[in-house]
N, C-alpha and C positions, 0 to 999 in steps of 0.2 A: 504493500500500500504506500508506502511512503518513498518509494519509485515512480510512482505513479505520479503524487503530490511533486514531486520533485520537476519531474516530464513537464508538468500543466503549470508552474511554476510561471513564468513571463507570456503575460500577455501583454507588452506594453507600459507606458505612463503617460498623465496627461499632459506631459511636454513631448513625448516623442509618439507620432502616429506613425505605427509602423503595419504593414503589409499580413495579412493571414500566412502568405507562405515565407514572409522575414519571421515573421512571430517561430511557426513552424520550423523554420532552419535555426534558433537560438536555439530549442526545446528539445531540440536531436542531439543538437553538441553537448548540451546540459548531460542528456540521460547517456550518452555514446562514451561521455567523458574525450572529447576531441576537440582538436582547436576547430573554430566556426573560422572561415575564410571570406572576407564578404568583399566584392568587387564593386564597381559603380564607377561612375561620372564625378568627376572631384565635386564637393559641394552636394553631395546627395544623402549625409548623414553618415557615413559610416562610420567615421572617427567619434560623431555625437550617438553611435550607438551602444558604443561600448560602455559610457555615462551612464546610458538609462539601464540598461542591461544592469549595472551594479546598484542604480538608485532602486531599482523593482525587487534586484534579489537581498536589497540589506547588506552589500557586501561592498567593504573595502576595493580600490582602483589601483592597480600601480600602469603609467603610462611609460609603455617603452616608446620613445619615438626614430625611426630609424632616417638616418644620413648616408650618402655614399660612399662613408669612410667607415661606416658601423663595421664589428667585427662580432659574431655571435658570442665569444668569450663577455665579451661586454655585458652582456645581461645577464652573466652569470655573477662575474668577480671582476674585480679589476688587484694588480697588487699595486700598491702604491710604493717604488721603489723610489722615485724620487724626493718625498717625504720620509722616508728611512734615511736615503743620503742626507740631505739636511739635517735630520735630526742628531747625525752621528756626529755632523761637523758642528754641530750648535751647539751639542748638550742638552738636546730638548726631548722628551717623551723618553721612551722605554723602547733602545731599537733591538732587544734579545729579544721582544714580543710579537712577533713574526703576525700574529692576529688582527694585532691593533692597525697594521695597516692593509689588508683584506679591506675592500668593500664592495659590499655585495652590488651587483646591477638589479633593475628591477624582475628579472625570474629568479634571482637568488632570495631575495627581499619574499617574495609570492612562497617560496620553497620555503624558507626559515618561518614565515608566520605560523602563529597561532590560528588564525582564524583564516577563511576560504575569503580569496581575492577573486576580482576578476584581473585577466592580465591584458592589458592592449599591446599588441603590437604594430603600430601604425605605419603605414606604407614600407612595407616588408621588401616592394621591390626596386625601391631606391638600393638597395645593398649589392652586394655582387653575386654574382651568379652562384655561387657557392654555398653565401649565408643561407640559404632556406635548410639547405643538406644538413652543415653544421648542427642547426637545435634539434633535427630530426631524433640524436639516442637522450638528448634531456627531454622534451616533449612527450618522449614514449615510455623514458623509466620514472621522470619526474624525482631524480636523482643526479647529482654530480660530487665531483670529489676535489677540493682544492687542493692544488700538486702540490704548491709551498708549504702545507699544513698536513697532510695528510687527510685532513678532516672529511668527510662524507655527509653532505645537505640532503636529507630526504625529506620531498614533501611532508607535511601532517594530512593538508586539505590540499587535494588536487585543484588547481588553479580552474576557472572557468576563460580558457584564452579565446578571444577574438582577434582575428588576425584582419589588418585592411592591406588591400591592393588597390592600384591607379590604371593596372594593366599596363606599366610602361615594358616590363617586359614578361617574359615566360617564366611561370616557375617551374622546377622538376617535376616527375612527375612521381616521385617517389615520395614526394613532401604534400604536393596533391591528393595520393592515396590517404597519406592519414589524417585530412581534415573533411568536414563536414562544409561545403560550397553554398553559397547564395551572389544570385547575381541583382543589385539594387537595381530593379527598371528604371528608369525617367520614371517620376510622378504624372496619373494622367488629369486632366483638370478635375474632377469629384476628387479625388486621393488631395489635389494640389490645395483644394477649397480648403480639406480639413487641415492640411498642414499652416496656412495662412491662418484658420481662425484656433491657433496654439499661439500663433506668435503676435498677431493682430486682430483680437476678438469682437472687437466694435468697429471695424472696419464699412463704410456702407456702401449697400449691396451694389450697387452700379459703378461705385470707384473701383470696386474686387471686378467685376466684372471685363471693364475697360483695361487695366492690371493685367490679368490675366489674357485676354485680348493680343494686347502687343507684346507680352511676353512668348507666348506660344507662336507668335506670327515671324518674330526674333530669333528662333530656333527654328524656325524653317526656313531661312533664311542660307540657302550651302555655299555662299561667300563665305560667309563667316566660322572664322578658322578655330573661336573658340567662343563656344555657344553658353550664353546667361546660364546660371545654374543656381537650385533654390534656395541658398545663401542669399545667393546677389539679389533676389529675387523679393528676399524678406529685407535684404535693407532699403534696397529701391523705394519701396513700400512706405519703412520708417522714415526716407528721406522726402517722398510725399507728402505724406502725413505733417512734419513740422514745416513743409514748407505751406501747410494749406491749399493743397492740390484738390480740386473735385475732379469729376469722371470729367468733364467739359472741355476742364485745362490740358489732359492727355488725348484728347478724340482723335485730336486731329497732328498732334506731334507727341514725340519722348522726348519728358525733360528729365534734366542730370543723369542722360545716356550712361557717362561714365562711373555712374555705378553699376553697371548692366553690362558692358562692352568695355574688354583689360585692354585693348591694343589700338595703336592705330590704323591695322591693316583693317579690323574689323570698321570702327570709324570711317576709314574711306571708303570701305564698300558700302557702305551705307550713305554716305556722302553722291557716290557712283549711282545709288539706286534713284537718289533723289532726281538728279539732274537730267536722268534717263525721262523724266515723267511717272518714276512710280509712287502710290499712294500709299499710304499706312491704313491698313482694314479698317474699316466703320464697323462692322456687324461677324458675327461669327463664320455664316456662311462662307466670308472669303478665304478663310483656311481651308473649306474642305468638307468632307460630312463625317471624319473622323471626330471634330470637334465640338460637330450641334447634335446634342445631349445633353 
């Protein structure tokens, strides 16, 4: 029974609206005991999932965030030899104490606790081809051994790890095998409603409307080399909002673009559309009939 209770565990919180089968892909990895792999469009929550994931299960966060100089040691231990140096030439600390300069990364931190973490491991394929392989025998025994100690870190509480990808590049497939995958869709406009009225609840209904509008019409747009995403999407919004924007003042243009649009290639193809004669949609139907519903 209390497998079960565990399984049915996350259904979400009322900051994060999240998908029946996102729900589903958390509640697999819960009961599989596996790292959850979750993919998406930067800006589509994955990194703020792993937050809610911990605020729903009562559990403690540690954020690993990876760089392209990560090394998988890193989130295990690091030894701090160049603080032993000093110290020796200082006369400071205790350097026969081989321990006191150990420090753990955050999967060592997850391993040594007391209590069950979750562990993020944030854009995993910034690192090099390699690192995915490397955590593959801690991931799987949820044990390691510091060489300079001797010492052996065994889990108490199996970590609940979420792992995020950008898809910049491939991962093995051998590191593949042992996680539990979910791919974030794009949100579609009902999924998008609920997500704006978490962050923007008294929003009214025609400015959400027109918002939504030229946002959707913005990503259809295949100039554009890097397409709005639902961050940009929600400050857009905030920046409306304090500037006193109605649905009226956006009809017929986008204003403060450059909260919506990072570059200038994107700017000038839209600069290009204008000049061409083309219009920014009035009414739904000019997207399509994917979008009137």
């Amino acid at each position: 029974m209390s497998e079960e209770i565990d399984f049915l565990k996350f259904q979400g919180t009322d900051g994060y609206i999240a998908s029946s089968s996102l729900v589903d892909a958390v509640n697999a990895a819960i009961a599989l005991e596996r790292p959850l792999l979750i993919k998406g469009e930067p800006g589509t929550g994955k990194t703020l999932l792993a937050e809610h994931v911990a605020t729903a299960l009562g559990m403690p966060i540690e954020r690993w965030h990876i760089k392209s100089t990560t090394k998988a040691m890193e989130g295990l231990y690091v030894y701090d030899t160049v603080q032993r140096l000093n110290d020796a030439r200082f006369g400071e600390g205790d350097v026969s104490d081989i321990r006191a300069y150990i420090k753990h990364g955050a999967m060592g931190r997850c391993f040594r606790a007391e209590k069950r973490h979750v562990l993020l491991i944030d854009e995993i394929d910034k690192a090099d081809l390699e690192f995915p392989n490397d955590l593959l025998h801690e991931l799987d025994e949820m044990r390691f051994t510091v060489s300079e100690t001797g010492d052996e870190i065994v889990a108490q509480e199996r970590p609940v790890v979420i792992i995020t990808s950008n898809n910049e590049k491939e991962l093995p497939d051998a590191f593949l095998r042992r996680c539990v995958f979910h791919f974030i869709d794009f949100p579609d406009k009902p999924l998008m409603t609920q997500i704006i009225g978490v962050h923007h609840p008294h929003l009214e209904a025609q400015l959400l409307d027109q918002v939504l509008l030229k946002f959707y019409w913005l990503r259809e747009q295949n100039e554009l080399r890097k397409k709005p995403s639902t961050s940009e999407l929600i400050d857009w919004i905030s920046v409306l909002l304090r500037a006193g924007m109605t649905a009226d003042d956006i009809e017929q243009h986008i204003p403060f673009l450059g909260a919506l649009l990072k570059n200038e290639q994107d700017t000038e193809a839209l600069d290009q559309y204008h000049e061409r004669g083309g219009q920014y949609p009035s009414e739904w139907s000019d997207l399509g009939p994917r979008y009137n519903n």
